[in-house]
C-alpha positions in Angstrom: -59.5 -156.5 -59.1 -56.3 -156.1 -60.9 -55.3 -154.2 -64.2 -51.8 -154.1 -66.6 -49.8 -151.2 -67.2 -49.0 -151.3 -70.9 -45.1 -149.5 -71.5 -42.5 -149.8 -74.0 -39.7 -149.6 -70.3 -42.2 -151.6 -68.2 -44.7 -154.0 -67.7 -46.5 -155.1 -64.9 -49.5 -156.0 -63.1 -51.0 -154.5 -59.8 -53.5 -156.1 -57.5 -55.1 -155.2 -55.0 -54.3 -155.8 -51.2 -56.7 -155.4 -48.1 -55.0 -152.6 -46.7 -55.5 -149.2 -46.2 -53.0 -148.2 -48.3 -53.6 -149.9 -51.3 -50.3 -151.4 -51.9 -49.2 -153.4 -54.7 -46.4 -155.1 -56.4 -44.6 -154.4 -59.5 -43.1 -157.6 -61.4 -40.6 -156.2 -63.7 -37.1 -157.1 -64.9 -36.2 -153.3 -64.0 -36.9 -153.9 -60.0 -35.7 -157.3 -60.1 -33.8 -156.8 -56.7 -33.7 -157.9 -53.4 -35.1 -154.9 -52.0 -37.8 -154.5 -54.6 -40.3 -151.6 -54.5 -43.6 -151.0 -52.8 -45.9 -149.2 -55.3 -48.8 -147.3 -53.6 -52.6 -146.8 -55.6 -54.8 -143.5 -54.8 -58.0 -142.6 -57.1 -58.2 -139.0 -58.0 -60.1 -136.1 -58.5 -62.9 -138.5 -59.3 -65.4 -140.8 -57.3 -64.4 -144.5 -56.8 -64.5 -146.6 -59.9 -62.9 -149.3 -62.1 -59.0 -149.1 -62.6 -59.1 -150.9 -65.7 -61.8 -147.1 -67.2 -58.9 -146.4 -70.2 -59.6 -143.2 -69.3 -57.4 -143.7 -65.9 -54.1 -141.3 -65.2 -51.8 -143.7 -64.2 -48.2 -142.7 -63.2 -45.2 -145.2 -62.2 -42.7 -143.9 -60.4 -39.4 -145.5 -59.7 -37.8 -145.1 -55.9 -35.5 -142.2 -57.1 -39.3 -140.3 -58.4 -38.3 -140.1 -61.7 -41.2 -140.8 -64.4 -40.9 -144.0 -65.8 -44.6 -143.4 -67.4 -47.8 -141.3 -67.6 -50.6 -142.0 -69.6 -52.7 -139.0 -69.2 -56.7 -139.2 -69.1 -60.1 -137.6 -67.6 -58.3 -138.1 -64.2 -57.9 -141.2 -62.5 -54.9 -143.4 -60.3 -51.7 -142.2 -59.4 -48.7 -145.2 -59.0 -46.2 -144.5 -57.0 -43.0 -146.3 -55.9 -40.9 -145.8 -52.6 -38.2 -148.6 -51.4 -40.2 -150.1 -48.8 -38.8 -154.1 -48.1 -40.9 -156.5 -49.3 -42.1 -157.7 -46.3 -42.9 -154.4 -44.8 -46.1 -152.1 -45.1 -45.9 -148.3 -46.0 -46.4 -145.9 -43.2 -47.5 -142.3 -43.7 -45.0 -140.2 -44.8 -41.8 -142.8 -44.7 -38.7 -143.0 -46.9 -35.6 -144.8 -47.1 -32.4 -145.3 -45.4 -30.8 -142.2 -47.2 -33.4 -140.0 -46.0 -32.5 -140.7 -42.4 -31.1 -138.5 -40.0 -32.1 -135.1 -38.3 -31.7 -132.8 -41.4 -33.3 -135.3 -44.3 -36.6 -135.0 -43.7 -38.1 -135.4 -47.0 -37.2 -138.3 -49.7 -36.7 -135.8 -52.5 -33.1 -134.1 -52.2 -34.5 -130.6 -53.9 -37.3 -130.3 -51.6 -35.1 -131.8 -48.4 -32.5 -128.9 -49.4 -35.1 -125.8 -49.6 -36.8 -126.9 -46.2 -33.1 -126.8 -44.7 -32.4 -123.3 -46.5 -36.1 -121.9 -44.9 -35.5 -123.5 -41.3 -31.8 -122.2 -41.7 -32.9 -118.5 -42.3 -35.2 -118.9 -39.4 -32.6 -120.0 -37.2 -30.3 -116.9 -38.2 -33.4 -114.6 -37.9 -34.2 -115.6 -34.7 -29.9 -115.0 -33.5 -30.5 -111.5 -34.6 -33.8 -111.0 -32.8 -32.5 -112.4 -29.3 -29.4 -110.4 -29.6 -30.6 -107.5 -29.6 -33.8 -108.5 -26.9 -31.5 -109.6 -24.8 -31.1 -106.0 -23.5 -33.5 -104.0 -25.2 -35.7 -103.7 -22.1 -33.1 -103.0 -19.8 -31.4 -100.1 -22.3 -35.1 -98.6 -22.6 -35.8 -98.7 -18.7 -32.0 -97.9 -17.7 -30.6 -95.6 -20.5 -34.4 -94.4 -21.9 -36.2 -94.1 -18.5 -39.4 -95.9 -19.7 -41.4 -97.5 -17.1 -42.9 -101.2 -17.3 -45.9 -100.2 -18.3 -45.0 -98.6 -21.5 -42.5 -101.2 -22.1 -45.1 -103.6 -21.6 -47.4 -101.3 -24.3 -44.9 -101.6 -26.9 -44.1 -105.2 -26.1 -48.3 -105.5 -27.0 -48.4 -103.3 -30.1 -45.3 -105.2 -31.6 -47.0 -108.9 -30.9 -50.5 -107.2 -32.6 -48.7 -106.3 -35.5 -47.0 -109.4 -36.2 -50.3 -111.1 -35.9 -51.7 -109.0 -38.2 -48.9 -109.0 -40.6 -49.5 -113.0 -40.6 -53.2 -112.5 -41.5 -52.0 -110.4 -44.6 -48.7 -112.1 -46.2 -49.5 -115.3 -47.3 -52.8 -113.7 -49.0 -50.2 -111.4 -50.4 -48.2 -114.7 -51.5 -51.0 -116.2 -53.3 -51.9 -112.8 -55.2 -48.4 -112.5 -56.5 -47.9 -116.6 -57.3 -44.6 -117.1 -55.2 -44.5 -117.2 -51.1 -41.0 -117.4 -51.2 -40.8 -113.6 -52.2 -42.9 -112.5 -49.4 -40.3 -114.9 -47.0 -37.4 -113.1 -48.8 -38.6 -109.6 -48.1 -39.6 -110.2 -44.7 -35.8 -111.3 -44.4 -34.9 -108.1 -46.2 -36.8 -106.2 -43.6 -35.6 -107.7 -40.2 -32.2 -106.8 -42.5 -33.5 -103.8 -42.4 -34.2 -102.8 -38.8 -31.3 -104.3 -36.9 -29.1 -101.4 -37.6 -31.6 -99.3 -36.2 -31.1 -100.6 -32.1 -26.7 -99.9 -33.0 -27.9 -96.7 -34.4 -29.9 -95.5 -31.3 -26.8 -93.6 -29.5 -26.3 -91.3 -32.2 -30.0 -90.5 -32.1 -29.9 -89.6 -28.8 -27.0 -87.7 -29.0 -28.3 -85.3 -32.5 -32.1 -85.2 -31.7 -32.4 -85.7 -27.9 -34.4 -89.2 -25.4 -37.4 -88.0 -26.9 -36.6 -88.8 -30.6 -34.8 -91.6 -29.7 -37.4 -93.7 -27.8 -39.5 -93.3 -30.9 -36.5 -94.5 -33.3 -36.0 -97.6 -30.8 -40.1 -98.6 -30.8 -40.2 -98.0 -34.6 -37.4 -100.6 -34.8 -39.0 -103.2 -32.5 -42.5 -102.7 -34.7 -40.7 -103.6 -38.0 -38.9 -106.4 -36.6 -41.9 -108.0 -35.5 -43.8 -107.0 -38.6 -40.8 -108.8 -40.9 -41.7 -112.1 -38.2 -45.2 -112.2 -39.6 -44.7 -111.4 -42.8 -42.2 -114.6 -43.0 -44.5 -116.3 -41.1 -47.1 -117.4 -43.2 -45.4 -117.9 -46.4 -43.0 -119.9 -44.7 -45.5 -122.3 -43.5 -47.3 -122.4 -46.9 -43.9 -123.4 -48.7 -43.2 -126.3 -46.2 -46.4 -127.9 -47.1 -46.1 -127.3 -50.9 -42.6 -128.6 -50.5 -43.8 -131.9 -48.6 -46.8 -132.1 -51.1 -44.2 -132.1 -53.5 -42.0 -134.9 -52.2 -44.9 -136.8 -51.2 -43.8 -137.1 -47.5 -45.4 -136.0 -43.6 -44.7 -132.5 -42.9 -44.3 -133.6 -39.5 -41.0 -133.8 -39.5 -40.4 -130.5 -41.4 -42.3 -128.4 -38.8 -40.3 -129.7 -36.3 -36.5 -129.3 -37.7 -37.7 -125.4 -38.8 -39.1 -125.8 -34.8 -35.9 -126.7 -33.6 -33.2 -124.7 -35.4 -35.9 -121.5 -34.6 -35.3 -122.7 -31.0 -31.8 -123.2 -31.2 -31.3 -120.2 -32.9 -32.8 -118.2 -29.9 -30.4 -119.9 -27.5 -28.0 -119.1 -29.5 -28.4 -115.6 -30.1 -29.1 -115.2 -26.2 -25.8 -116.7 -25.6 -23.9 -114.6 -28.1 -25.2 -111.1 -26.8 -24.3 -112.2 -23.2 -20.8 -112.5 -24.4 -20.7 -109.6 -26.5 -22.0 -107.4 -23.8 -19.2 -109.1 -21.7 -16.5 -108.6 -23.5 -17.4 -104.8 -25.0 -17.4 -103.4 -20.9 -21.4 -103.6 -21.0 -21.9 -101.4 -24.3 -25.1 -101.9 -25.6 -24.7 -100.4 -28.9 -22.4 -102.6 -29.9 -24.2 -105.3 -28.7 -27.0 -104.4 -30.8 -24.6 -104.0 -33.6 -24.4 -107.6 -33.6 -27.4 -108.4 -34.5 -27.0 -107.3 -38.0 -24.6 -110.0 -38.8 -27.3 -112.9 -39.2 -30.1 -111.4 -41.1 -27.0 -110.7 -43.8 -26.3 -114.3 -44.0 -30.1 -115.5 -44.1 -30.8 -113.0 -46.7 -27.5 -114.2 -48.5 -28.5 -118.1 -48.3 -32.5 -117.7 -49.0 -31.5 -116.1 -52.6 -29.0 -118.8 -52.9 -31.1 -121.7 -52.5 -34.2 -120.4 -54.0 -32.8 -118.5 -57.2 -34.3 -120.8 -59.4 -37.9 -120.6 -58.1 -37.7 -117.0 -57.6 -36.8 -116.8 -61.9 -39.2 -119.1 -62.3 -41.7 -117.5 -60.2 -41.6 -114.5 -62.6 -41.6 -116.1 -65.8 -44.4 -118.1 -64.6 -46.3 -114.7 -64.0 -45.6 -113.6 -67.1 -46.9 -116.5 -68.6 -50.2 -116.4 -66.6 -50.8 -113.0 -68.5 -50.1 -114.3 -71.4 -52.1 -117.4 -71.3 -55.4 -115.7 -72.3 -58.9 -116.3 -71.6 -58.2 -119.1 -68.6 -55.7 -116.4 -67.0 -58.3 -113.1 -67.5 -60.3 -115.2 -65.5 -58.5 -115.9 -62.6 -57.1 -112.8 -62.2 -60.8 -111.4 -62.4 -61.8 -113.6 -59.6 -63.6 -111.7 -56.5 -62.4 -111.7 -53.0 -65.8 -113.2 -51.9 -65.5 -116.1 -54.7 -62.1 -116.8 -53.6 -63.2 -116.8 -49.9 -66.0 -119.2 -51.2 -63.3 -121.3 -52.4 -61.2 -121.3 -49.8 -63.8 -122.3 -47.3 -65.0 -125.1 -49.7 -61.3 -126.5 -50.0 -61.0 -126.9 -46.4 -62.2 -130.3 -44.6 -64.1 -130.7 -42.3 -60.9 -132.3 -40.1 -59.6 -129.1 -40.4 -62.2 -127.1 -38.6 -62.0 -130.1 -35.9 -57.8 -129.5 -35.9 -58.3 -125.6 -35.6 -61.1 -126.0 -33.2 -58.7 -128.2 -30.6 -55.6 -125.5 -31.3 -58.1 -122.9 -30.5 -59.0 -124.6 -27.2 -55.3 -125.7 -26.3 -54.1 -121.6 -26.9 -55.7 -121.0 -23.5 -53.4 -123.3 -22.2 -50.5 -120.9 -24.0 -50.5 -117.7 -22.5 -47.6 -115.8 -22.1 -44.6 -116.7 -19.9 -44.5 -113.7 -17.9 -47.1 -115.5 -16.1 -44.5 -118.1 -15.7 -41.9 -115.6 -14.5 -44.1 -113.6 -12.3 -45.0 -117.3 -10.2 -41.1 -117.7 -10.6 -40.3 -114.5 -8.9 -42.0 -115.4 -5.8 -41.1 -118.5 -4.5 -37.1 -118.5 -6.4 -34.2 -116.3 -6.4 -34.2 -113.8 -9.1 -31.0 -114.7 -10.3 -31.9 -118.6 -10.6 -35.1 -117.4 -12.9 -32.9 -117.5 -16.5 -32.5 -120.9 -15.8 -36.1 -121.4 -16.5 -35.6 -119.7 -19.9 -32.2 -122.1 -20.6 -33.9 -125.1 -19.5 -37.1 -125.1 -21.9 -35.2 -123.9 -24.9 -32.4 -126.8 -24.2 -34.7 -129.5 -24.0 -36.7 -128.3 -27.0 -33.7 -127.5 -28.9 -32.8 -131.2 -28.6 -36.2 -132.8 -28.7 -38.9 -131.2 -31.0 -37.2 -132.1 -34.7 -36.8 -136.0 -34.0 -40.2 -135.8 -31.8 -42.2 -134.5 -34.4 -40.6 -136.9 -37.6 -41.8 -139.7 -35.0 -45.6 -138.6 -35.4 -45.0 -138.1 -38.8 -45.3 -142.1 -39.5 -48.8 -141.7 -39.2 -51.9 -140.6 -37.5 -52.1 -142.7 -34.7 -48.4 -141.7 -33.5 -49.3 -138.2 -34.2 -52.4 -138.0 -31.9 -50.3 -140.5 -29.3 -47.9 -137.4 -29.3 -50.5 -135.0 -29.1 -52.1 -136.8 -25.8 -48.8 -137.0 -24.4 -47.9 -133.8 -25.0 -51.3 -132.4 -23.3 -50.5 -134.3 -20.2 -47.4 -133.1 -19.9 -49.3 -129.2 -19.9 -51.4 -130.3 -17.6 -48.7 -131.4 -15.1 -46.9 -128.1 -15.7 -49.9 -126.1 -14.6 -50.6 -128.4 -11.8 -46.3 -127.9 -10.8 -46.7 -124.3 -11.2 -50.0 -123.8 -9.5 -49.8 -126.0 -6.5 -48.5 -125.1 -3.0 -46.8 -128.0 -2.0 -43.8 -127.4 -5.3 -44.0 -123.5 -4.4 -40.2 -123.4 -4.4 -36.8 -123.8 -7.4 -37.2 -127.2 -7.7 -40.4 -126.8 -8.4 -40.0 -123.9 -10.9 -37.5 -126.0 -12.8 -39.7 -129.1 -12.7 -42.7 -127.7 -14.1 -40.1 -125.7 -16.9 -39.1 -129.3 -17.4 -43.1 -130.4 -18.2 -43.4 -127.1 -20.1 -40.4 -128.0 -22.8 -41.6 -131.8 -22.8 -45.3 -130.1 -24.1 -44.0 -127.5 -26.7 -41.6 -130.7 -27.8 -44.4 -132.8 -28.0 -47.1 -130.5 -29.2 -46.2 -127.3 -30.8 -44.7 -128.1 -34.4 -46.7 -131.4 -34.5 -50.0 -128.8 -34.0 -49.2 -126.9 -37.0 -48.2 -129.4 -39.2 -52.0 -131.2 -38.3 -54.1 -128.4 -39.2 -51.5 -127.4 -42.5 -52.1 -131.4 -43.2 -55.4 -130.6 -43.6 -54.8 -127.2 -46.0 -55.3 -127.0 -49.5 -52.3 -127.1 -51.7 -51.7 -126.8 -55.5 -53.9 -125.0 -57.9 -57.6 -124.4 -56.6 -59.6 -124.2 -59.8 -60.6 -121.1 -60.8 -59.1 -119.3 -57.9 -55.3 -120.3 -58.4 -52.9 -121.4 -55.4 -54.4 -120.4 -51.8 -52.2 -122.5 -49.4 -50.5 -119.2 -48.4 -54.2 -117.5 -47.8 -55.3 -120.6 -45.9 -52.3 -120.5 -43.7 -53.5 -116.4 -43.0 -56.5 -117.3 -42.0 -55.6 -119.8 -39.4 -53.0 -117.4 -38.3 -55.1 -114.8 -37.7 -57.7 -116.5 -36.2 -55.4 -118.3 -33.6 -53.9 -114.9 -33.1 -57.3 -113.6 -31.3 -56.8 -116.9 -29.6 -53.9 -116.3 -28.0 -55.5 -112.5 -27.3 -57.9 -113.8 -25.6 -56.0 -116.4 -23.2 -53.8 -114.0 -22.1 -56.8 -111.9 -20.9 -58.2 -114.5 -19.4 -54.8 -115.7 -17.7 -54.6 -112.3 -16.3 -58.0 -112.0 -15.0 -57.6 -115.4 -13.3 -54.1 -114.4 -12.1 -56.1 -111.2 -10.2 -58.9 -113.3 -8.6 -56.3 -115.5 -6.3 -54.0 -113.0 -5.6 -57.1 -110.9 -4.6 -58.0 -114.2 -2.7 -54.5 -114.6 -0.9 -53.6 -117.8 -3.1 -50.8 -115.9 -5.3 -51.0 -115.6 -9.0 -52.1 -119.0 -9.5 -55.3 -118.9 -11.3 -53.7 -118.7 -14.5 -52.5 -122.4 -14.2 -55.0 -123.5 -13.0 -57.4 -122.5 -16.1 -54.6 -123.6 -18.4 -54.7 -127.1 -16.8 -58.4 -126.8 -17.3 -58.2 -126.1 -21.2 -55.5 -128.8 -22.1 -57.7 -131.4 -20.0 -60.7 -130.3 -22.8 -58.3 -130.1 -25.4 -57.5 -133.6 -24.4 -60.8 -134.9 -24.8 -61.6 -133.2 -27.9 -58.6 -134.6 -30.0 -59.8 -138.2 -29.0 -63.3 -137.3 -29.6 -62.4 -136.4 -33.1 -60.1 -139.0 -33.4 -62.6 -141.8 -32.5 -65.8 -140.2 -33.7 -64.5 -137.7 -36.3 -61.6 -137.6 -39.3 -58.9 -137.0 -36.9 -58.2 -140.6 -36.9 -58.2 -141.3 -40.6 -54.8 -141.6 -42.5 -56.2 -141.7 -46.1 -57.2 -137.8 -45.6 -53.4 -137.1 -44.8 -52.6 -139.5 -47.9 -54.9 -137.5 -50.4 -53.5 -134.4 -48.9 -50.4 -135.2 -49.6 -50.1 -137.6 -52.6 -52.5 -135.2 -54.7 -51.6 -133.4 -57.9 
């Protein structure tokens, strides 16, 4: 089968290849190069028919994406170019040599440099957050006299509320047409309550403990509230951004993984030496932690100032447009749920269900510390903390553009990254490494996993997200990106009830607090076989639903 594209700049003729990707070549005097370009053919919107229906879309695309033609129609193929060698075949979600390297992660330069501006704000958000955490628990027990228990409380009610903060903001993206407003004001707000820890002392001193203790929790509750409210939106704008450039989001997940990680490190290190070198003064410590959130704040309305103008005038618009526009806006929350549930595949719900499954496997690392504390030194136990950070730091971003080339590496990473849980469980759990080597062995496995599994996770159920405009309904990739949020959140609630319930029954049993690893190795071993499962016998092993994904309109 094989059909012309008829253009004053270009002529050529495609044909079809038995691939799965559809490839074809372009003869034309404009590509007449050594290194000409691969051009890639996806049907659209409509069911599978003849190429040569004149009613077709078709849109050529040279190697830099700039439109060389578009012949609009009912709907049909999209033609798209990328500088793959002649020889060579198009893996999912590649690009060429001057996308390489660890911060050019998508072939578009726009889209590569807002990714780097959101990761980047992370990064600095998550400096602030650690320098202050550092020693916020030990200022509220030491200088505040609250006990573990109540620290513990607050340490819960902050974690609920981000949760729940993540449920809410990328609905609240969607309703006002631009996520990266809701990502700005959640910066805005962690600028917000940093001052508040430096502020604490003079709390103290004018309104007495009492006062002060609820000035320091208020604090903690709206930074975690500004971490949801980032988190969702974020998410949704890495996968319009990748949609965009027509690349993996792999690869994105895991640089905004990495600098996040790196970030933390950092800011961990920096309050250790501030604390140092102020004689132990933890107000200025905490002043500290102002500094970053003024820079991310500073470099998100930087890089985004166009689409934040643009964002508005496209509201305006969307009011203006008339009978199309009364309609959305008159949409009901139970037709838009409708939609949203429609627009979701079913390899999503298999994606979600294997996250779900692998969150009992993630419960918090107190358990972690609290195994830690009775077979190592307490002063050795940071080092656990250094060592996962460190090796994630390092490994996640290039990990996670690695499963990006396509499905089969991405679940290869996935199994990996499952085994190495299950060894880490098995390391932390068994008697026979009940000792620091031990402890730093299994923190070793630990890292490995989160490298391996945690961005490359999210980016496989957001792969399988809506993006664009939903008809009728408008954009819901930040509502999409709620939902999952919140529903993992209850995940994640109810692993750690679990974890502690199994943590009870061995210690009750003279075994130690082992029963939490042992039910984590447990879940990763299921989550294991229902990724390949899907894989083999569901969609979770078919590239062309990460290809409409991401090619689409």
């Amino acid at each position: 089968m094989s059909f012309a594209i008829n253009t004053t700049p270009l002529r050529g003729t495609c044909r079809a290849l038995p691939i799965r990707s559809n490839a074809c070549r372009l003869k034309s005097p404009l590509f007449a190069s050594a290194r000409q370009p691969r051009l890639t053919l996806r049907k659209l919107r409509t069911s599978p028919g003849d190429c040569r229906n004149p009613g077709s879309d078709v849109i050529a695309r040279a190697p830099n994406d700039a439109n060389i033609h578009k012949r609009r129609g009912d709907g049909g193929f999209v033609l798209r170019a990328s500088s793959q060698d002649a020889a060579g075949s198009e893996p999912m979600g590649s690009s060429d040599e001057s996308t390489s390297g660890f911060f050019k992660v998508f072939s578009n330069a726009e889209c590569n440099t807002k990714l780097f501006a959101l990761a980047t704000g992370q990064m600095l958000c998550s400096v602030a957050t650690l320098i202050h955490d550092t020693y916020l628990p030990i200022y509220m027990q030491d200088v505040l006299g609250l006990s573990n228990t109540k620290i513990g409380a607050i340490q819960g009610i902050a974690q609920f509320l981000a949760q729940l903060a993540k449920g809410v903001s990328g609905i609240v993206g969607d309703i006002v047409g631009s996520q990266i407003r809701v990502v700005i004001f959640g910066v805005f707000l962690t600028l917000f309550c940093k001052p508040m820890f430096a502020l604490s002392y003079s709390v103290s001193a004018m309104f007495g403990t009492t006062v002060c203790l609820y000035w320091i929790v208020a604090g903690k509750l709206l930074d975690r509230l500004s971490k949801g409210i980032r988190e969702a939106p974020t998410k949704a704008v890495m996968n319009e951004l990748a949609k965009e450039s027509g690349d993996s989001p792999d690869a994105a997940y895991g640089l905004r993984q990495s600098l996040a990680t790196a970030g933390a490190l950092i800011g961990s290190s920096t309050a250790a030496a501030v604390f140092t070198a102020t004689g132990q003064n933890f107000i200025l410590t905490f002043a500290a932690a102002s500094v970053p959130p003024c820079l991310a704040l500073a470099w998100l309305l930087t890089n985004f100032k166009k689409d934040l103008v643009r964002g508005g005038s496209k509201k305006k618009d969307d009011k203006a447009a008339g009978a199309e526009g009364e309609q959305v806006e008159k949409t009901s929350l139970f037709v838009k749920a409708k939609a949203l549930l429609k627009s979701f595949q079913p390899a999503y719900w298999q994606a979600l269900f294997v996250i779900i499954v692998l969150y009992f496997a993630r419960f918090d690392a107190s358990f972690l510390l609290l195994r830690a504390k009775q077979v190592m030194p307490k002063t050795e136990i940071a080092s656990l903390t250094f060592v996962q950070m460190a090796l994630q730091a390092v490994l996640t971003a290039p990990l996670a553009k690695r499963a990006g080339k396509g499905v089969a590496y991405r679940n290869m990473m996935l199994n990996l990254g499952f085994v190495m849980m299950i060894c880490a469980n098995l390391v932390f759990g068994l008697p026979f490494f009940a000792n620091r080597w031990g402890m730093w062995l299994g923190a070793a496995f630990l890292a490995l996993h989160m490298s391996l599994t945690h961005s490359i996770t999210l980016s496989m159920v957001g792969s399988y997200m809506p993006t664009g405009e939903v008809k009728g309904v408008g954009k819901l990739s930040g509502t999409a990106w709620s939902v999952t949020d919140f529903i993992l959140g209850f995940a994640l609630v109810a692993s750690n009830a679990i974890a502690g319930i199994l943590s009870d029954v061995t210690s009750s049993r003279g075994f130690g607090n082992v029963g939490c690893f042992m039910g984590g190795a447990s879940a990763c071993i299921l989550a294991l076989l229902l990724l390949n499962t899907f894989a083999k016998f569901g969609d979770l092993g078919k590239d062309e639903l990460i290809v409409t994904r991401r090619r689409g309109k």
